[in-house]
C-alpha positions as CSV (number, residue, x, y, z in Angstrom):
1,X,-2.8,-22.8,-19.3
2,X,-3.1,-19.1,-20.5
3,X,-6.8,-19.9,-21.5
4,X,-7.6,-21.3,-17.9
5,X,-6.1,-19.0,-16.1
6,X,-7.5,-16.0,-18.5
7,X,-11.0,-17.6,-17.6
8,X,-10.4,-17.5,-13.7
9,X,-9.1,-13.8,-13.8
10,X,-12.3,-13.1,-15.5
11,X,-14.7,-15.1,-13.4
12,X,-12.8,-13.4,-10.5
13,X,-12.7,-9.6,-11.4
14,X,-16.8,-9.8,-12.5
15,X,-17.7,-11.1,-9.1
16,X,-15.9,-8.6,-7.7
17,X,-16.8,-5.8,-9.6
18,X,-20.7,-6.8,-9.2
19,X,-19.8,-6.6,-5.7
20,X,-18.9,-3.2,-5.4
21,X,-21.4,-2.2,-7.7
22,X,-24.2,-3.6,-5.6
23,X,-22.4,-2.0,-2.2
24,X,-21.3,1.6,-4.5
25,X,-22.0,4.7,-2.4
26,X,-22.7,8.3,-3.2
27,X,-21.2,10.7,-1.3
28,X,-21.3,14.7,-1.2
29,X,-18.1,16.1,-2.3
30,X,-17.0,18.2,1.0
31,X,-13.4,18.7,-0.9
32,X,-12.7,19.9,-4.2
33,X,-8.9,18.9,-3.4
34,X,-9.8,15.3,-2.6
35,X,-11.9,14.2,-5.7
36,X,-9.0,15.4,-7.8
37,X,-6.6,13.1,-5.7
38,X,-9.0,10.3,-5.6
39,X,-9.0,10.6,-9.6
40,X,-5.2,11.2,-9.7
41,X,-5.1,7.7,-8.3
42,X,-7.9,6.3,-10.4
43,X,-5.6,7.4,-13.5
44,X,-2.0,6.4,-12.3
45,X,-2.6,4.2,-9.4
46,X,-0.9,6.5,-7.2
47,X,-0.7,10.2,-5.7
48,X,1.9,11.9,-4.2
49,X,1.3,14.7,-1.4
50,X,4.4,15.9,-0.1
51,X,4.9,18.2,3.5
52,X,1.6,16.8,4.1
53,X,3.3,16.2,8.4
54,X,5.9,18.8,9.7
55,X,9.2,17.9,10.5
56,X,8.7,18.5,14.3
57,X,5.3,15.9,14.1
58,X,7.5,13.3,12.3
59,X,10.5,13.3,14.2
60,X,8.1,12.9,17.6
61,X,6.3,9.7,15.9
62,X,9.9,8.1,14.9
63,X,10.5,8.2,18.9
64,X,7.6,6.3,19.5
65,X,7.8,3.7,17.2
66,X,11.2,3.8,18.7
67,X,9.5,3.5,22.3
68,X,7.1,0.6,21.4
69,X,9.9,-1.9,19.8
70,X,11.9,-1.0,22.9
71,X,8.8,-1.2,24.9
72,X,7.8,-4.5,22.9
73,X,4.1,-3.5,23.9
74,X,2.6,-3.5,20.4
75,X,3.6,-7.0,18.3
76,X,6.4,-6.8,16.9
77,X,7.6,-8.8,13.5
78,X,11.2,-8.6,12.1
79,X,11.9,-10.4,8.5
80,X,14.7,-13.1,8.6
81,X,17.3,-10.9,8.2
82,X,16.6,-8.2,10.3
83,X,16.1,-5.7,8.2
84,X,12.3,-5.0,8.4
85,X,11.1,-4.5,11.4
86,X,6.9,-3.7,11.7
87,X,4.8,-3.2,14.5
88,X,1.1,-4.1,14.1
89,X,-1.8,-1.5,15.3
90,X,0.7,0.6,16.3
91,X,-2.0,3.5,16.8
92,X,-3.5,1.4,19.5
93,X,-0.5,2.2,22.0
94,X,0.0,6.0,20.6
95,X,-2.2,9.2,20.5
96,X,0.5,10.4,18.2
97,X,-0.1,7.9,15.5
98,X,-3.8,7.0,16.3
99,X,-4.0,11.1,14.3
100,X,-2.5,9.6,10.9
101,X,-5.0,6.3,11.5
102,X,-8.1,8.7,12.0
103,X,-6.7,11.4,9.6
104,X,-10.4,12.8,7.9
105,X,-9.1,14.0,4.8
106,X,-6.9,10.7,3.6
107,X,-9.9,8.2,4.7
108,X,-12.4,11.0,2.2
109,X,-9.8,10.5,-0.9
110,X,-10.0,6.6,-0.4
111,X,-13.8,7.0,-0.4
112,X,-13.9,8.9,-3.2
113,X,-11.7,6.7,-5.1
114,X,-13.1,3.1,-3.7
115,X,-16.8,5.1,-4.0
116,X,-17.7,3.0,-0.6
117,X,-17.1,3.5,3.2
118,X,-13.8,2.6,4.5
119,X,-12.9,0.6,7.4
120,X,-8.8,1.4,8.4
121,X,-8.0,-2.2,10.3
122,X,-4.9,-1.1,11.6
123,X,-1.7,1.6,11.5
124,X,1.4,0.2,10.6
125,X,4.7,1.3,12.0
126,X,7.8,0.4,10.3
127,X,11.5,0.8,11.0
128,X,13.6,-0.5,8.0
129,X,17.7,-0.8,8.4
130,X,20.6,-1.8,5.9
131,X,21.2,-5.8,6.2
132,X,22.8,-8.2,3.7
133,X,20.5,-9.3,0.8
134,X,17.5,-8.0,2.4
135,X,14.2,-7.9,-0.3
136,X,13.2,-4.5,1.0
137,X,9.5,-3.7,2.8
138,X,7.3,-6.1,1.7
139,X,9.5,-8.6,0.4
140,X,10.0,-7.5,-3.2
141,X,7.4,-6.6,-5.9
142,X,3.9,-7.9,-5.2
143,X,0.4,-6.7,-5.6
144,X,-1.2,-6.6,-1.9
145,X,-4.7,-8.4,-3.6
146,X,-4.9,-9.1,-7.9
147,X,-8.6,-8.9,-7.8
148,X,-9.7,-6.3,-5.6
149,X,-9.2,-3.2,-5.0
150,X,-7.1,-1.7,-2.3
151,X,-6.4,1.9,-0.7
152,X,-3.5,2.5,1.5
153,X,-2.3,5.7,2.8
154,X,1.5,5.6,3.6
155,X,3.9,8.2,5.4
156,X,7.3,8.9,5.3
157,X,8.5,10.0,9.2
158,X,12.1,10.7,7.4
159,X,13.4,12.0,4.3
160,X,13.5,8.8,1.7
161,X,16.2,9.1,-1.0
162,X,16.9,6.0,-3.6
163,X,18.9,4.2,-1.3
164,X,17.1,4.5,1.7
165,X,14.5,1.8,0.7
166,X,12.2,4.1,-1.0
167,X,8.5,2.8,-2.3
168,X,8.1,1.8,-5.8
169,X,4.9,1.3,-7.9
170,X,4.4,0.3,-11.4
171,X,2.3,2.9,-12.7
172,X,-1.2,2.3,-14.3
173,X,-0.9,-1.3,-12.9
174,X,-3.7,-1.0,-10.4
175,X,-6.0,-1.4,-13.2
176,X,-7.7,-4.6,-14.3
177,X,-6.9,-5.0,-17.6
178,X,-3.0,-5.6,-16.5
179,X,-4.3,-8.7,-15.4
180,X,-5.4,-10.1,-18.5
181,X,-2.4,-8.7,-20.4
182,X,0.2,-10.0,-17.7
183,X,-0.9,-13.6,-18.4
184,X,-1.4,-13.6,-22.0
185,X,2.4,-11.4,-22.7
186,X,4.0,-12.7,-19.8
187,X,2.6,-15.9,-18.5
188,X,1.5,-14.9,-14.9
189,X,-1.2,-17.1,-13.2
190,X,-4.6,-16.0,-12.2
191,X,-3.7,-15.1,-8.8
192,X,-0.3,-14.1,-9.1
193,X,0.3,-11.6,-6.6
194,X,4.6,-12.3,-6.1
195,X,6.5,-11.1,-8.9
196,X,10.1,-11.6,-9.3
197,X,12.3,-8.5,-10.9
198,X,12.6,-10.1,-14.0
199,X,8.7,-10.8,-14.7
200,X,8.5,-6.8,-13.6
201,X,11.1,-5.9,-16.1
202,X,9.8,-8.1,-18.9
203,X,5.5,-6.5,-17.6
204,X,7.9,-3.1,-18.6
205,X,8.7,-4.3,-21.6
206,X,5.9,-5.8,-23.0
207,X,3.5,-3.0,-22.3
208,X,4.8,0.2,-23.9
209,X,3.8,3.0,-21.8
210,X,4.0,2.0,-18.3
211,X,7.0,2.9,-15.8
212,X,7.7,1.6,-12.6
213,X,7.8,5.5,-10.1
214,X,10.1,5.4,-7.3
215,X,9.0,7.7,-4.6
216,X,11.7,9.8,-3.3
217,X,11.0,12.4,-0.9
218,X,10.9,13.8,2.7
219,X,9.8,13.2,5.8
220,X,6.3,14.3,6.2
221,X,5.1,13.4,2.2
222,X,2.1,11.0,2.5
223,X,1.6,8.6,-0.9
224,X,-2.0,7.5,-1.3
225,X,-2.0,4.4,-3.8
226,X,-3.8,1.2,-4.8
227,X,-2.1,-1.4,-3.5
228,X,-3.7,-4.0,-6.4
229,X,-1.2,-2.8,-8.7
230,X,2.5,-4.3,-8.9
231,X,4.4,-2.5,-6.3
232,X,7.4,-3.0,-3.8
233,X,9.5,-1.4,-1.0
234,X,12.9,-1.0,-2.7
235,X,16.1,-2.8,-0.7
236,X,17.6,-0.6,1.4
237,X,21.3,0.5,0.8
238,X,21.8,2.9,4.2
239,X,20.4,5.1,6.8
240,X,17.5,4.0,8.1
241,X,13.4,4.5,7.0
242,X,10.9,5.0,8.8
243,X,6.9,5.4,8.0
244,X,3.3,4.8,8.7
245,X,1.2,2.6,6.9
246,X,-3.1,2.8,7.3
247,X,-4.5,-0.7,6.0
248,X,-8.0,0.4,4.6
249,X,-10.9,-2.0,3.0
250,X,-14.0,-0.9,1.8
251,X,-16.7,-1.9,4.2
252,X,-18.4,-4.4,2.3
253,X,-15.3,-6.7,2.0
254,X,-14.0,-6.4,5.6
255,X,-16.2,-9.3,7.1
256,X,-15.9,-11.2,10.4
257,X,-12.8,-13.5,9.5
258,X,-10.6,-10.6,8.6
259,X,-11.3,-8.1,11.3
260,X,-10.0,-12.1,13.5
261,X,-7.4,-12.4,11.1
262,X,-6.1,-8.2,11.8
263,X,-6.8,-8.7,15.8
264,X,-4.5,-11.7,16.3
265,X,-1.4,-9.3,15.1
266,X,-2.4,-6.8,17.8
């Protein structure tokens, strides 16, 4: 089983990888500060830039994701128990939010990690509450895709402590060689991409030198990470959490059946 799935994994990540070698793009560094973020995340997986919004600019796009689940114009999705509650291309109904979904400066670090032109399908909004065995955002740990890459850039709109569903991301997972060792030390699948707590703690375990971050911090912080590695939105205990999430693909991989796939939710 280990051998067969080592073999897919393999097959997968080399078609992949010719991929974006054949679609790679060379771009002239405008920003000093972004090539050291886009390596930051190379390295760990993830970055962290905190008062990256003001208070005053976060506060005004809580009321409007406040506004459009009220106003029920943007589609709205709630998890079963009503804890999660997301609203898909939320930037299409605000001027406010459509700034974080055409910000210049998080879409050049994603190109200079991904080393390709970006496509952002859509701006998340989220409004996560307290409810009775609820998973967290996203359901519990998961890797968004296991054999491509992915950039998201996601911002806190209020001050995110450990109990107020904060994100978590198992650091240096985003790279490829986790996928081999995951299934030959802990007997994941090919295409695992859900991950139960235990498999995460026994990942820990198994491979000495990796710790799962949990981002704490306030409103405003933005935390640019790929999405590939094993990550989660922690359950929430109280309060409330709000953010922002921008969905970006390198061009090459966003074809005609997901740009369908994104528009239905909108």
């Amino acid at each position: 089983m280990a051998i067969s799935s080592l073999i897919k994994a393999w097959s997968y990540i080399q078609f992949e990888t010719v991929k974006d070698k054949l679609n790679k793009k060379s771009f002239e560094l405008s920003s000093g500060e972004a090539f050291e973020k886009a390596e930051q995340i190379r390295k760990d997986g993830l970055c962290v830039i905190p008062d990256y919004y003001s208070s005053e600019v976060c506060d005004a796009m809580v009321a409007e994701i406040d506004r459009l689940i009220a106003e029920e114009k943007a589609n709205v999705w709630q998890d079963d128990e009503g804890s999660d509650t997301r609203l898909y291309g939320s930037h299409l109904y605000s001027d406010l939010i459509e700034r974080f979904h055409t910000d210049p400066f998080l879409i050049e670090i994603g190109e200079r990690y991904l080393r390709s032109e970006l496509i952002n399908s859509h701006t998340l909004g989220a409004k996560l509450i307290p409810k009775m065995n609820n998973l967290g955002s996203g359901g519990g740990w998961h890797r968004d895709s296991v054999f491509k890459k992915q950039y998201k850039s996601i911002l806190y709109l209020t001050d995110v402590d450990e109990e107020n569903g904060p994100f978590q991301f198992v650091m240096g997972s985003h790279n490829k060689s986790t996928i081999y060792s995951s299934i030959k030390r802990n007997g994941f699948t090919a295409h695992q991409n859900r991950i139960s707590n235990d498999s995460v703690n026994t990942f820990l375990q198994s491979h000495q030198g990796f710790e799962s971050k949990i981002c704490a911090a306030s409103k405003g912080t933005v935390i640019l990470v790929d999405t590939s590695g094993i990550h989660r939105g922690m359950p929430i205990i109280k309060g409330s959490r709000y953010a922002l999430t921008n969905y970006f693909y390198p061009k090459h991989h966003f074809n005609q059946r997901q740009k369908e796939k994104f528009q239905k939710l909108f």
